[in-house]
N, CA, C and O atoms as CSV, one atom per row, in Angstrom:
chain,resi,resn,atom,element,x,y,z
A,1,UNK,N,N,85.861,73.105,63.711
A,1,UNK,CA,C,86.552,72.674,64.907
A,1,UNK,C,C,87.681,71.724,64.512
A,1,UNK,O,O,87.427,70.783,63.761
A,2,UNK,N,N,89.245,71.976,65.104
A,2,UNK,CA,C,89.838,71.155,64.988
A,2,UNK,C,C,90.173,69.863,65.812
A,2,UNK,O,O,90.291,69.900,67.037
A,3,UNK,N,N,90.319,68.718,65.072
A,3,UNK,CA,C,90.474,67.429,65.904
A,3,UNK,C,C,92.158,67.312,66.274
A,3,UNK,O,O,92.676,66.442,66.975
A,4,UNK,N,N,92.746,68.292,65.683
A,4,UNK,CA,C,94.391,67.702,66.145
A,4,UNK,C,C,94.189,67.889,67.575
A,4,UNK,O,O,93.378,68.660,68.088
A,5,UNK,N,N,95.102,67.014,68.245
A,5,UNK,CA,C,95.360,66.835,69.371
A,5,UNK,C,C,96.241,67.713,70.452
A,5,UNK,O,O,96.159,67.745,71.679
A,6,UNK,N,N,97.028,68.345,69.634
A,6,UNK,CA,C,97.615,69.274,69.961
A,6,UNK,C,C,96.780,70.509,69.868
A,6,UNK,O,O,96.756,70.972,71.008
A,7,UNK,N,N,96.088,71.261,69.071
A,7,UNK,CA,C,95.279,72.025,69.018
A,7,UNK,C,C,94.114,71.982,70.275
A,7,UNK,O,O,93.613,73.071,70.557
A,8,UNK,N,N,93.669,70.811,71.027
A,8,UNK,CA,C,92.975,70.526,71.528
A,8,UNK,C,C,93.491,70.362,73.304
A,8,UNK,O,O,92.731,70.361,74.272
A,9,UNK,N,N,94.773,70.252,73.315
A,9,UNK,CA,C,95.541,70.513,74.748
A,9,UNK,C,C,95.809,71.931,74.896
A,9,UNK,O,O,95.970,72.376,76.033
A,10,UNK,N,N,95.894,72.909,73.603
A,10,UNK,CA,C,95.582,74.059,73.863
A,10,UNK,C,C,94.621,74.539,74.124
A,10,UNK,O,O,94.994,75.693,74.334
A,11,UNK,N,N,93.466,74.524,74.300
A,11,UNK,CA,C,92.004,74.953,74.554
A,11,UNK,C,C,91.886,74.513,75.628
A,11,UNK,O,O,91.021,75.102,76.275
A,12,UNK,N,N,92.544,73.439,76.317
A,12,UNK,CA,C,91.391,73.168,77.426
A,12,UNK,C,C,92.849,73.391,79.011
A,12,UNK,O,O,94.044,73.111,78.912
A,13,UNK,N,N,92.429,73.718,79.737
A,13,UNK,CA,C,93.047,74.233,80.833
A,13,UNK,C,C,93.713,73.287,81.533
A,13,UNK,O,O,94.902,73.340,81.847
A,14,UNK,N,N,92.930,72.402,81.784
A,14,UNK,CA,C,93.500,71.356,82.463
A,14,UNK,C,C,94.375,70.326,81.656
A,14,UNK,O,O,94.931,69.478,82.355
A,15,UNK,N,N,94.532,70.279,80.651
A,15,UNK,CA,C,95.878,69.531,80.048
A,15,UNK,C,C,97.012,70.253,79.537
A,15,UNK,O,O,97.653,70.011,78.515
A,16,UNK,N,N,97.179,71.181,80.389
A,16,UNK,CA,C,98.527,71.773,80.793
A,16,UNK,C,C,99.800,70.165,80.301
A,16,UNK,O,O,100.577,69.897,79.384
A,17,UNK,N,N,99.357,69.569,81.470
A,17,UNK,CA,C,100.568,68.440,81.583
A,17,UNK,C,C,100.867,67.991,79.991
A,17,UNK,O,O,101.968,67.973,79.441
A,18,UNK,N,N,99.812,67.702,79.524
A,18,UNK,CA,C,99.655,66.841,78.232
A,18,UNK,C,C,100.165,67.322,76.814
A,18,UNK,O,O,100.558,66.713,75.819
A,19,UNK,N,N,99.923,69.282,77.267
A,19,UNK,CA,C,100.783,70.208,75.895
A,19,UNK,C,C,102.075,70.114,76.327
A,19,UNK,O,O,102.897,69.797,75.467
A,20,UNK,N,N,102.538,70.344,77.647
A,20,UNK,CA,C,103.796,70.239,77.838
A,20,UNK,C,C,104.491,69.037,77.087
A,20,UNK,O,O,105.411,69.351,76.331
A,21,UNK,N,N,104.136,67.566,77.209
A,21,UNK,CA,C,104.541,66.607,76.544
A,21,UNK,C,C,104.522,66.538,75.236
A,21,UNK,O,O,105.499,66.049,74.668
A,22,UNK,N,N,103.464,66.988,74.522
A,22,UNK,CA,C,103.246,67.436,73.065
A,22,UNK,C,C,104.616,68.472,72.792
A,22,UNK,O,O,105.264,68.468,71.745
A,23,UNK,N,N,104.847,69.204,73.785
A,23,UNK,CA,C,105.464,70.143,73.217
A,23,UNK,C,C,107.279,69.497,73.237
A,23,UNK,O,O,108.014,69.982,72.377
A,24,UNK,N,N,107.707,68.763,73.919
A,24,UNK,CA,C,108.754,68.497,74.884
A,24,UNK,C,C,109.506,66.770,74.021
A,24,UNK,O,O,110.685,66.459,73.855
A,25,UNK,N,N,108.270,66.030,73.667
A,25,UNK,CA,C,108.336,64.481,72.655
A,25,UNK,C,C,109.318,64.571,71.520
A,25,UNK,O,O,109.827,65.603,71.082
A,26,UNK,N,N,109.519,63.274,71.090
A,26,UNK,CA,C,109.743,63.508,69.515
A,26,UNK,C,C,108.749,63.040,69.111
A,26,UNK,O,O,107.842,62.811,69.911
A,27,UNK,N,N,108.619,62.786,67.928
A,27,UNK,CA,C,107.808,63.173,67.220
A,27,UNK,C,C,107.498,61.509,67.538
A,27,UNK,O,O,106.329,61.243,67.817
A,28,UNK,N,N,108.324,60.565,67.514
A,28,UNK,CA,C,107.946,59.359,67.439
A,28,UNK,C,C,106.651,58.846,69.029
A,28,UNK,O,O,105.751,58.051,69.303
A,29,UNK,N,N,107.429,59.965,69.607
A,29,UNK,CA,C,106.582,59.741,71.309
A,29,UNK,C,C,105.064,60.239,71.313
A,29,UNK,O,O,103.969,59.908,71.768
A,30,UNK,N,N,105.526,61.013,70.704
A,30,UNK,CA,C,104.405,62.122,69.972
A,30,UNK,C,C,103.157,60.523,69.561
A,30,UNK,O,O,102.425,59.808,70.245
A,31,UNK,N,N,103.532,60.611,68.060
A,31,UNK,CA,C,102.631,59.759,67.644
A,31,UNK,C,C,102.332,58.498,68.120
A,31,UNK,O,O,101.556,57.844,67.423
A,32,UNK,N,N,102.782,57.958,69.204
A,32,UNK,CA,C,102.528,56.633,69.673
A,32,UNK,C,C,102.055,57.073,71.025
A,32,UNK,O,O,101.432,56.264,71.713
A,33,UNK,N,N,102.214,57.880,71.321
A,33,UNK,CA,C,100.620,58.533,72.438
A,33,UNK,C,C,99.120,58.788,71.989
A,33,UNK,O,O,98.016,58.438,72.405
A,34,UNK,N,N,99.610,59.577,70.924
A,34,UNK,CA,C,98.257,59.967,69.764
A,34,UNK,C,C,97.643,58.182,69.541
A,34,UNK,O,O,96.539,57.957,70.037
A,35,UNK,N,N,98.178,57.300,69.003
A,35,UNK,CA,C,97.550,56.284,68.743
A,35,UNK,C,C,97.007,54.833,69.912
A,35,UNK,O,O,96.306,53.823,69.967
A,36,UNK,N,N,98.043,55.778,70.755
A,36,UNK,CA,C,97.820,54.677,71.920
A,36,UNK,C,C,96.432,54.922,72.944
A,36,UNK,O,O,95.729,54.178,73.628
A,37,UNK,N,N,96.465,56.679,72.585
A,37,UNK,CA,C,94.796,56.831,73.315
A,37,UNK,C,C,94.018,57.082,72.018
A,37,UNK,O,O,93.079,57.803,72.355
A,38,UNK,N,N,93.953,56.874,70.870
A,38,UNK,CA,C,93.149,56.820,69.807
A,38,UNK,C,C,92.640,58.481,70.043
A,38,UNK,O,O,91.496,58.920,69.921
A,39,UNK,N,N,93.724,59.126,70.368
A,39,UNK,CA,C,93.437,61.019,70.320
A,39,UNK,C,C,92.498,61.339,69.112
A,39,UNK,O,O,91.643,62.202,69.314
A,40,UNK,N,N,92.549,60.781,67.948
A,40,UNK,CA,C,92.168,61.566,66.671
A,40,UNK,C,C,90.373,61.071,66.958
A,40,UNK,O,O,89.478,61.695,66.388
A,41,UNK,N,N,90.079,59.948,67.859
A,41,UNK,CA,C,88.818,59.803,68.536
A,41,UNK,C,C,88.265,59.270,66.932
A,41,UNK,O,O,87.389,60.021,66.502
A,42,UNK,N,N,88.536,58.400,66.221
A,42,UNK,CA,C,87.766,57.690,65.116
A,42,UNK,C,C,87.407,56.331,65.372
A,42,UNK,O,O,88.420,55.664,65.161
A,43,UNK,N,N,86.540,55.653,65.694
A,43,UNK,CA,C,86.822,54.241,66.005
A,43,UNK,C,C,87.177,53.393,64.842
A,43,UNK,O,O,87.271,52.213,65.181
A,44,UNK,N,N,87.346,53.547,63.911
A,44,UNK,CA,C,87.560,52.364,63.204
A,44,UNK,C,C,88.941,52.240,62.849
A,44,UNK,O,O,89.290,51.209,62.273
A,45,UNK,N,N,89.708,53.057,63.082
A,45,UNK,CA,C,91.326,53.013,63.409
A,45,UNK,C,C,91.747,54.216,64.253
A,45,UNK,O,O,90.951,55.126,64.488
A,46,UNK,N,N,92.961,54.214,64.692
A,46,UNK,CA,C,93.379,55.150,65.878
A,46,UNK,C,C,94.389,56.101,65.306
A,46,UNK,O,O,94.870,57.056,65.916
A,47,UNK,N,N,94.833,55.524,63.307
A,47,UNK,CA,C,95.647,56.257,63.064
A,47,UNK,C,C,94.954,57.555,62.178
A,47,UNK,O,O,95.661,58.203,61.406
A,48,UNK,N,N,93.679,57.830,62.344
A,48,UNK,CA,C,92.693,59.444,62.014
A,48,UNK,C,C,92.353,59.193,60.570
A,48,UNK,O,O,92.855,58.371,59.804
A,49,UNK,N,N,91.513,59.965,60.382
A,49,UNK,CA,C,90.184,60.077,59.683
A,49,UNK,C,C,90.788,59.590,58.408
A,49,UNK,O,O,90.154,58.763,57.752
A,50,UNK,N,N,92.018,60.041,57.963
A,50,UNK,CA,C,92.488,59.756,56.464
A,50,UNK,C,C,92.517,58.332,56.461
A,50,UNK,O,O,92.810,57.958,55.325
A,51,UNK,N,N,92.390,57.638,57.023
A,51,UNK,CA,C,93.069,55.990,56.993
A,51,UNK,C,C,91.494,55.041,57.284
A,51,UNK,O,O,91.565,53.835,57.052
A,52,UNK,N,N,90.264,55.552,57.731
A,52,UNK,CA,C,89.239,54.995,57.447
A,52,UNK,C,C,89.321,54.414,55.792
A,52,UNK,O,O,89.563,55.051,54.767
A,53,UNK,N,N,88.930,52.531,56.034
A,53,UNK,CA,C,89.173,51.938,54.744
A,53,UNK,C,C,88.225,52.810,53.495
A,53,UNK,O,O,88.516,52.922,52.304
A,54,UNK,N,N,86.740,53.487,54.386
A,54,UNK,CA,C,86.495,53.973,52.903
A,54,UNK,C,C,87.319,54.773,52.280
A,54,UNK,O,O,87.420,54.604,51.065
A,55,UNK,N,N,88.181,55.923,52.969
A,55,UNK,CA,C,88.620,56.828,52.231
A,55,UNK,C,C,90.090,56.336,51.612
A,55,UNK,O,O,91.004,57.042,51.184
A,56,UNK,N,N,90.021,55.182,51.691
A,56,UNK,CA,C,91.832,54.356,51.003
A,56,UNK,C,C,91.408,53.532,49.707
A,56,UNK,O,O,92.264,53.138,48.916
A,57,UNK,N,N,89.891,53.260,49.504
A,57,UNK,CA,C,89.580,52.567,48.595
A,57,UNK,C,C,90.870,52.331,46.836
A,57,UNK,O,O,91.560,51.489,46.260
A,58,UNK,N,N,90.402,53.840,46.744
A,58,UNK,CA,C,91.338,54.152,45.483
A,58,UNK,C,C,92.379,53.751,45.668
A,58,UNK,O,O,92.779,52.876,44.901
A,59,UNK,N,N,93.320,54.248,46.835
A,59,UNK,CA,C,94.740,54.108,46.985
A,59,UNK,C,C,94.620,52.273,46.698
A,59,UNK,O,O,95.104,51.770,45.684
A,60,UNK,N,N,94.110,51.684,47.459
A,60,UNK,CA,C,94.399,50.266,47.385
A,60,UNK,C,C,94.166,49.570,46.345
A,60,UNK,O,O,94.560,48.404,46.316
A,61,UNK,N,N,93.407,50.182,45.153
A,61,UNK,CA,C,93.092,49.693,43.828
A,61,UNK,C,C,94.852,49.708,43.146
A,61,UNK,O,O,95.655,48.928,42.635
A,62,UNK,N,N,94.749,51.076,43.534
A,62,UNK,CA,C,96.133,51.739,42.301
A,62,UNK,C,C,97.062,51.095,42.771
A,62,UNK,O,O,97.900,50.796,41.919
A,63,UNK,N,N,97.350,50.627,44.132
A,63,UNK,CA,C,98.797,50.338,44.831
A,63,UNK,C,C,99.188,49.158,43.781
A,63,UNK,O,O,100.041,49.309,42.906
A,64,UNK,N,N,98.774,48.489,43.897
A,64,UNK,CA,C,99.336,46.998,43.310
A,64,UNK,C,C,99.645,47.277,41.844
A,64,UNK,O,O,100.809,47.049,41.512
A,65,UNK,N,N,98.951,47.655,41.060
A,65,UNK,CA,C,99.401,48.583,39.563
A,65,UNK,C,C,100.456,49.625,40.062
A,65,UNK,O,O,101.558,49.669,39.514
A,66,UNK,N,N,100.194,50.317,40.912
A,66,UNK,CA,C,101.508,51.299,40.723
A,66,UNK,C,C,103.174,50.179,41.239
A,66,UNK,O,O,104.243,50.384,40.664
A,67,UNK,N,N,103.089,49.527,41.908
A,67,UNK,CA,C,104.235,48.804,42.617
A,67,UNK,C,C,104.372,47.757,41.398
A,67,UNK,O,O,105.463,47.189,41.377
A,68,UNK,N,N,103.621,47.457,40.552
A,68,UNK,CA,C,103.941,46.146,39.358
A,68,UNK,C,C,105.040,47.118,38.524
A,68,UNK,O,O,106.173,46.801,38.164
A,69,UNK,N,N,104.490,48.129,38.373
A,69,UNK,CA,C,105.243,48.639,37.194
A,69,UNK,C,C,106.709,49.383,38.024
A,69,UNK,O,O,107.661,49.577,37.268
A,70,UNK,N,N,106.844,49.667,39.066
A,70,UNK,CA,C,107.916,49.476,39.686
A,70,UNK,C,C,109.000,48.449,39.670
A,70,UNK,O,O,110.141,48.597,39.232
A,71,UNK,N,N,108.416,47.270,40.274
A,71,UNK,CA,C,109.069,45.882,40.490
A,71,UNK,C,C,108.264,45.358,39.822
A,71,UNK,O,O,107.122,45.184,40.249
A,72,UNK,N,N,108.721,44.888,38.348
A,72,UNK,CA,C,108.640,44.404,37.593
A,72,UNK,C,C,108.749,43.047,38.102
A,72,UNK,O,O,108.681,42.091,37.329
C-alpha cells in the first residue's frame, strides 16, 4: 500500500477537491500542505518516514566528517 498522498486522493472519492489541488499547486504549496496536515501520517515528524531520527543515524555521524573535509 502506498502512503503518498497523492496516490491516496486518488483512491478515495471524496477528495476530489484535494487531487484537484495536488494536481493544480506548486510544488512548494504542494509540500507545505503535505506537512502542515502531517499527510505522510508518521508522528514523530511530518516530513515522512525517511527523516524518522532512527533512519538518519548514519547520515548524522558522516555529516560533520563529510562537511570538515569540505570546509576545511
Amino acid at each position: 500500500m502506498s502512503f503518498n498522498p497523492v496516490n491516496l486522493a486518488k483512491r478515495s472519492p471524496h477528495k476530489k477537491k484535494e487531487l484537484r489541488f495536488f494536481k493544480n499547486a506548486s510544488n512548494e504549496e504542494i509540500f507545505t500542505r503535505i506537512y502542515e496536515l502531517n499527510k505522510w501520517g508518521v508522528a514523530a515528524t511530518r516530513s515522512g518516514k525517511g527523516s524518522n531520527l532512527d533512519r538518519i543515524v548514519e547520515l548524522r555521524r558522516q555529516l560533520p566528517l563529510s562537511l570538515h573535509r569540505v570546509i576545511p
